[in-house]
C-alpha positions in Angstrom: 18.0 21.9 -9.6 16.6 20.7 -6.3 18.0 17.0 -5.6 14.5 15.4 -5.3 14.3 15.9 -9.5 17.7 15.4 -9.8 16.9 11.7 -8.6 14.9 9.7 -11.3 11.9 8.4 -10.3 12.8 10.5 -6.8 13.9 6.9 -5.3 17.4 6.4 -3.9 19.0 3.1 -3.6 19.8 1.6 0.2 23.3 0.9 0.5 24.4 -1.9 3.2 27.7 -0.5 4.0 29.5 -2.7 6.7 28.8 -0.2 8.9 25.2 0.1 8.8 25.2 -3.4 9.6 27.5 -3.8 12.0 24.9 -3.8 15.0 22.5 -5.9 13.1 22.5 -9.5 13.3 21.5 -12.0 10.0 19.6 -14.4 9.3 21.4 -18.0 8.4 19.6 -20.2 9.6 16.2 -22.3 7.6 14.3 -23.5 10.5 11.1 -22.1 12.4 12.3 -23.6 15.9 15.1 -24.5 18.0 15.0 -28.7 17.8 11.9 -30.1 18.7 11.0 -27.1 21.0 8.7 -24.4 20.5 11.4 -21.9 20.9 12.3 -20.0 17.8 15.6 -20.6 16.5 18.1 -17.7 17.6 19.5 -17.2 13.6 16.1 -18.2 12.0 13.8 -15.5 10.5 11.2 -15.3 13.3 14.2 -15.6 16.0 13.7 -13.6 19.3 17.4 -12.7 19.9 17.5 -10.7 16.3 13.8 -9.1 16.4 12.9 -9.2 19.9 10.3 -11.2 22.0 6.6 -11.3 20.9 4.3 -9.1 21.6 7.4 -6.6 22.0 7.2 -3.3 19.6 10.4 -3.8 19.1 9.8 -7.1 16.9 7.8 -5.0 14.5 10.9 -2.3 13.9 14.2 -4.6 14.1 15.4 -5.8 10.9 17.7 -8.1 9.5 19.8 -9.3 6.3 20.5 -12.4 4.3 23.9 -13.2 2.9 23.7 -14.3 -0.5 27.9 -14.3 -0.9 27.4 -13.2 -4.0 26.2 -10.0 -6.2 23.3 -9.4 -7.9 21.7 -6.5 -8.9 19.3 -4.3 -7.3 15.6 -5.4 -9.0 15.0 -1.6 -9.6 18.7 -2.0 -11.7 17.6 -5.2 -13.2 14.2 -3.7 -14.1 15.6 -0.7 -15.7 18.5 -2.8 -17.5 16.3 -5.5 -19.0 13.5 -3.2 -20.4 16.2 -1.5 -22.4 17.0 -4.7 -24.4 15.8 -8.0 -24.4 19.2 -9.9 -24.9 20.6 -8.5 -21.6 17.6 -10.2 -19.9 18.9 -13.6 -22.1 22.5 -13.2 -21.1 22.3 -13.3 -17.6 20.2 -15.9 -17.8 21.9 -18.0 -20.2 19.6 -18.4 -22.7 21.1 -16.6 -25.4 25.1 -16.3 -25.9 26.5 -13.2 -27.2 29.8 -11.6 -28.2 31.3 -8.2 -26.3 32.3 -5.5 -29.2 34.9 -3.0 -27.8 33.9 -0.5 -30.5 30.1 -0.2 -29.7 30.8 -0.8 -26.6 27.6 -3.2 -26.4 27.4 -6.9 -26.6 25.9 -8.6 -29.8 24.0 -11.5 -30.3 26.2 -14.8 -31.3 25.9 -18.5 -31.7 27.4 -21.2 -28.9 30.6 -21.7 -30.3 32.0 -18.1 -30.6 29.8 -16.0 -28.1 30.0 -16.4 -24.4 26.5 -16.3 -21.8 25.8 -16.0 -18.0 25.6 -13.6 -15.1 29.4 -14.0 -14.9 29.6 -12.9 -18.3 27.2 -9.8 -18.2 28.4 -8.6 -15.3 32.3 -8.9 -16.4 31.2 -6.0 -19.1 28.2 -3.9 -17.3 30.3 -1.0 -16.5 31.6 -0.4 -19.8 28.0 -0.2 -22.0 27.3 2.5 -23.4 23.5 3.2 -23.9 21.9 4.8 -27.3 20.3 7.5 -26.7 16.8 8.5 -28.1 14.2 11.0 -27.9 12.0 8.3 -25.3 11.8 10.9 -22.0 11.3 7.0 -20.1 14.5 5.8 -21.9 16.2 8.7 -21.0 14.8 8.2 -17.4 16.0 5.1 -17.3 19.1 5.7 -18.8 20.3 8.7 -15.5 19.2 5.8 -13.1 21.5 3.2 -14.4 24.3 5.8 -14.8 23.6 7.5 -11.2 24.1 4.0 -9.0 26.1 1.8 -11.8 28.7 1.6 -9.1 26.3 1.0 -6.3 23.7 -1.3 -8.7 24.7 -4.8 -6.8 24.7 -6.1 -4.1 25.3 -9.5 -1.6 23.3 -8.4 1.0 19.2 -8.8 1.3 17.4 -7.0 3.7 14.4 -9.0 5.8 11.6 -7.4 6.9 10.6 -7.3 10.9 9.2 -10.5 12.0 6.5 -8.6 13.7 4.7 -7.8 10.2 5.1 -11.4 9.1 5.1 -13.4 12.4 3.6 -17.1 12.2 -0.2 -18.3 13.2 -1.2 -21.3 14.7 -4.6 -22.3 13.4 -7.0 -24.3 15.6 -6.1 -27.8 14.4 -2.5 -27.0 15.0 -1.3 -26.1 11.6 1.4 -23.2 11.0 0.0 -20.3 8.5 3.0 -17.8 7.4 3.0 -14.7 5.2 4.2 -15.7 1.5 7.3 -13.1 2.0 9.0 -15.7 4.5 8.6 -18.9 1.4 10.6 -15.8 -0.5 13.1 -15.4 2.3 13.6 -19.2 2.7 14.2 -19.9 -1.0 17.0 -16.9 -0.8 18.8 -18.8 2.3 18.3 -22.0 1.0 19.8 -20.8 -2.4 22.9 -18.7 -1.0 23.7 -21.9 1.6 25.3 -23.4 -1.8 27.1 -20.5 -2.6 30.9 -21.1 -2.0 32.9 -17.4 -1.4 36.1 -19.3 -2.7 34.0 -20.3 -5.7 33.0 -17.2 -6.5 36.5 -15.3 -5.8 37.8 -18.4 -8.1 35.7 -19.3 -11.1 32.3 -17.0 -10.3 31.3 -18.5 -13.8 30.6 -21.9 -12.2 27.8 -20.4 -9.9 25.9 -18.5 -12.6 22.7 -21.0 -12.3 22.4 -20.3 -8.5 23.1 -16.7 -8.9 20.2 -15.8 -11.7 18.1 -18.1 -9.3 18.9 -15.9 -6.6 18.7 -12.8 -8.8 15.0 -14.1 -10.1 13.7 -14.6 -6.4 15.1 -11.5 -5.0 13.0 -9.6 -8.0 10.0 -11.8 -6.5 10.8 -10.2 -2.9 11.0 -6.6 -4.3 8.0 -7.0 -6.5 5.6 -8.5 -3.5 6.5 -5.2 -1.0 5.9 -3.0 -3.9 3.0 -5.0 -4.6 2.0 -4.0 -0.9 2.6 -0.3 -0.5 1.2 0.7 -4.1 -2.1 1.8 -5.5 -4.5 3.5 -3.5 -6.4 0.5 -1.6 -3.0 -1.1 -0.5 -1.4 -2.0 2.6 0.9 1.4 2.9 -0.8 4.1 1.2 -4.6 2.7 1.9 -4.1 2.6 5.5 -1.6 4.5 6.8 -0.5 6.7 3.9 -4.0 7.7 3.0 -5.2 11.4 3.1 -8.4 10.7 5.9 -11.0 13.9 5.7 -13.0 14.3 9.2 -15.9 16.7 9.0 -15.2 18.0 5.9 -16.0 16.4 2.0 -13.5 15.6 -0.7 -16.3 15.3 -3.5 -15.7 16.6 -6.9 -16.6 20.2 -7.8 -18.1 20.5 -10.8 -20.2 23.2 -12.3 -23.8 23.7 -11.0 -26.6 23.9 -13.5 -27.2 28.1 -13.5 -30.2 27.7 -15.8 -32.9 29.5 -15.1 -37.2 30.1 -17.0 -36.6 34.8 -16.8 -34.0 36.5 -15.2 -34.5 37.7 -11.8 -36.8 34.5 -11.9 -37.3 33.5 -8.0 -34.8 31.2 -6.7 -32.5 31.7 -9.4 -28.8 31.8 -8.6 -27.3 35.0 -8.5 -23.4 36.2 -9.0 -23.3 35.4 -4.9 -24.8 32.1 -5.0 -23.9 29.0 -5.1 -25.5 25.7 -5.0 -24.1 22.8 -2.9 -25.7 19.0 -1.8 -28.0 19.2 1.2 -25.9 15.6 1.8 -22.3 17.5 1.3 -23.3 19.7 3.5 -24.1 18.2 6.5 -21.5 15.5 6.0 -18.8 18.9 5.8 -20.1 20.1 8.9 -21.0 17.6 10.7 -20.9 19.0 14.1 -23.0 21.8 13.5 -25.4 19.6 11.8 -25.7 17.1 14.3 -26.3 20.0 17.3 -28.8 21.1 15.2 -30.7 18.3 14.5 -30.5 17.0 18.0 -31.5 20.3 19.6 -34.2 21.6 17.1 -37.1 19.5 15.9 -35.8 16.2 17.6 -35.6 17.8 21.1 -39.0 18.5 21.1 -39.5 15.0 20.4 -38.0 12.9 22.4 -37.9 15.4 25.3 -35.3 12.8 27.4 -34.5 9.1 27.5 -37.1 8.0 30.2 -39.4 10.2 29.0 -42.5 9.4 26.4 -42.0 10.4 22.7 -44.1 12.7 21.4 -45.2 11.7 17.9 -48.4 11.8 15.5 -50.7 9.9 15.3 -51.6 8.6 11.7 -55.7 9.0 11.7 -56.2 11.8 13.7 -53.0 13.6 12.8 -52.8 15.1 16.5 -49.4 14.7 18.1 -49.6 12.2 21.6 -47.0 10.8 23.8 -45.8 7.4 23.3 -43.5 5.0 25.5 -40.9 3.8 23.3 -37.9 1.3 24.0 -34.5 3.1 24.9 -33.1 1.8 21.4 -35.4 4.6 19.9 -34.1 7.3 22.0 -30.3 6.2 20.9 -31.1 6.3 17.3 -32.7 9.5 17.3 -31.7 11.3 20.0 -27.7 10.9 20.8 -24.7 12.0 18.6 -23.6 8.7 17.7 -27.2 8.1 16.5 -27.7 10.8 14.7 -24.6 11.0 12.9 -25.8 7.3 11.5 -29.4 8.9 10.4 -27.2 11.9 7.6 -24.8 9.2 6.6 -28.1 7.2 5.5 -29.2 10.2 4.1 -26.7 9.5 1.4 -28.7 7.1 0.1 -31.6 8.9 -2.4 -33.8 6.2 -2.2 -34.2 6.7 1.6 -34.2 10.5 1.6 -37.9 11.2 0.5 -39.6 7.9 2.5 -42.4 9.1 5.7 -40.6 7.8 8.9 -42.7 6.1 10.6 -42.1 4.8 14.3 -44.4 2.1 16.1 -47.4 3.2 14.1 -46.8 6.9 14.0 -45.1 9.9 12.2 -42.2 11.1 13.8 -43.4 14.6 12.5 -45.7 16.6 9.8 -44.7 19.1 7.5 -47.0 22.2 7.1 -47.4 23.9 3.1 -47.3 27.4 4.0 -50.4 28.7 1.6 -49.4 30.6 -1.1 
């Protein structure tokens, strides 16, 4: 099996090894500036010494980490985990106490003076569940990706996005404007500055509050980027992940209307037909049209830009020249003009309307008799 369906949902969990981090400096610190300067401060999150000046490139590819000192799990994990069963959700965070049965391996709901709750709790038994299984394909989904990264599902480290996509503004009056991922990034430092490592070694139960606080906000984090990058008008895949179509048409094919009053009935689409949008058309081959259109009927109108136009006159139907302002000659006579006049063509309203031009007809069109 190839390992891009081996991997549910095809998404593989980011791993900050102490290695990967080594050359990467973290974020501590909650202030925008150094003291009263206008300096960022060198461990804040918009500091120049970990993402690089402004204006640099650099400060739009450099990233950084938060320390929370203590585990939580990864909100793709938590996710997963929770939508299997409500009373994990309660456990961890505290709402509901529960009892661990060594047999089912599972816990079991419980009352507050036999059960135990918390993140401490939970997390003391999460490696020796044991899901039920079912006929649910999602359960089952869900079920390979907490078994493929249970041993890699936590984690103490956060990563922070480069400055440069969430830099500050200064508004006219002075006032500072920030991205709502940096309130997110805050509340995490402020929240894992009162996290104690000797606590947590010690009695971790003591800092289950701060920890499902810090779990909760770090699902916030995760949920606002993926908020960003999904759907087809976002930030990631409606701008830079987006499939863009020059000169050529992405409309719908559907079956044209073959109908016809006799066979062999003139006009009538043969085996070797088809039938496609004068609009489509031009729009799919959009150079050709627009050489066409500017060297064939139009040339023979507007003949050059200092030159008169040569257009009909409305009573006596003869054709005459006429000096026009240049604006005429770029809407009807250059490429960037003319590409303008067939994308208004898309509008139906407009398509069968006599163009008119400072009281004359830009052209006639001749019945041929029957």
């Amino acid at each position: 099996m190839p390992e891009r369906l081996a991997i549910p949902f095809n998404i593989r969990l980011l791993e900050l090894t102490p290695a990967r981090l080594q050359n990467i400096r973290p974020v501590t610190s909650l202030e925008f500036f150094d003291g009263n300067s206008q300096n960022f401060h060198p461990e804040g999150l918009f500091s120049t010494l970990i993402f690089g000046r402004v204006g640099d490139e650099k400060r739009s590819l450099r990233f950084s980490w938060i320390d929370i000192h203590v585990s939580v799990f990864h909100p793709v994990i938590y996710r997963a985990l929770t939508s299997l069963k409500q009373l994990y959700r309660d456990i961890i965070a505290g709402t509901q106490h529960a009892l661990w049965n060594d047999q089912t391996k599972d816990f079991e709901r419980s009352d507050a003076l036999h059960g135990q709750s918390g993140f401490h709790f939970f997390v003391s038994h999460w490696k020796d569940i044991e899901f039920g299984e079912t006929k649910s394909d999602e359960r089952q989904a869900k079920l390979e990706l907490l078994r493929r990264y249970r041993d890699k599902s936590m984690t103490s480290k956060i990563v922070v996005m480069p400055a440069g996509m969430r830099d500050l503004e200064f508004t006219d009056d002075g006032r500072i404007r920030e991205d709502e991922i940096n309130t997110l990034y805050r509340s995490i430092i402020a929240r894992s500055n009162s996290v104690n490592e000797n606590t947590v070694r010690r009695t971790p139960e003591l800092v289950d509050t701060v920890r499902y606080s810090l779990q909760t906000t770090f699902n916030q984090l995760y949920e606002l980027i993926e908020s960003m990058v999904e759907g087809k008008h976002k930030l990631l895949l409606g701008k830079w992940a987006s499939r863009r179509v020059f000169d050529g048409t992405r409309n719908v094919v559907t079956a044209m209307d073959a109908s016809q009053r006799y066979l062999g009935a003139p006009g009538s689409i043969g085996l070797n037909d088809h039938v496609a949008g004068l609009y489509q058309v031009l729009k799919a081959a959009r150079p050709l049209a627009v050489y066409h259109v500017r060297t064939g009927f139009l040339q023979s109108v507007f003949p050059g830009p200092n030159m008169p136009a040569r257009l009909v006159d409305k009573k006596t139907l003869m054709n005459e020249p006429v000096t026009l302002k240049p604006d005429y000659y770029d809407r009807w006579a250059t490429i960037e003009g003319v590409e303008k006049l067939l994308t208004l063509f898309g509008e139906e309203s407009l398509r069968h309307r006599v163009i008119e031009i400072e009281g004359h007809y830009l052209g006639l069109i001749y019945k041929a008799p029957t």
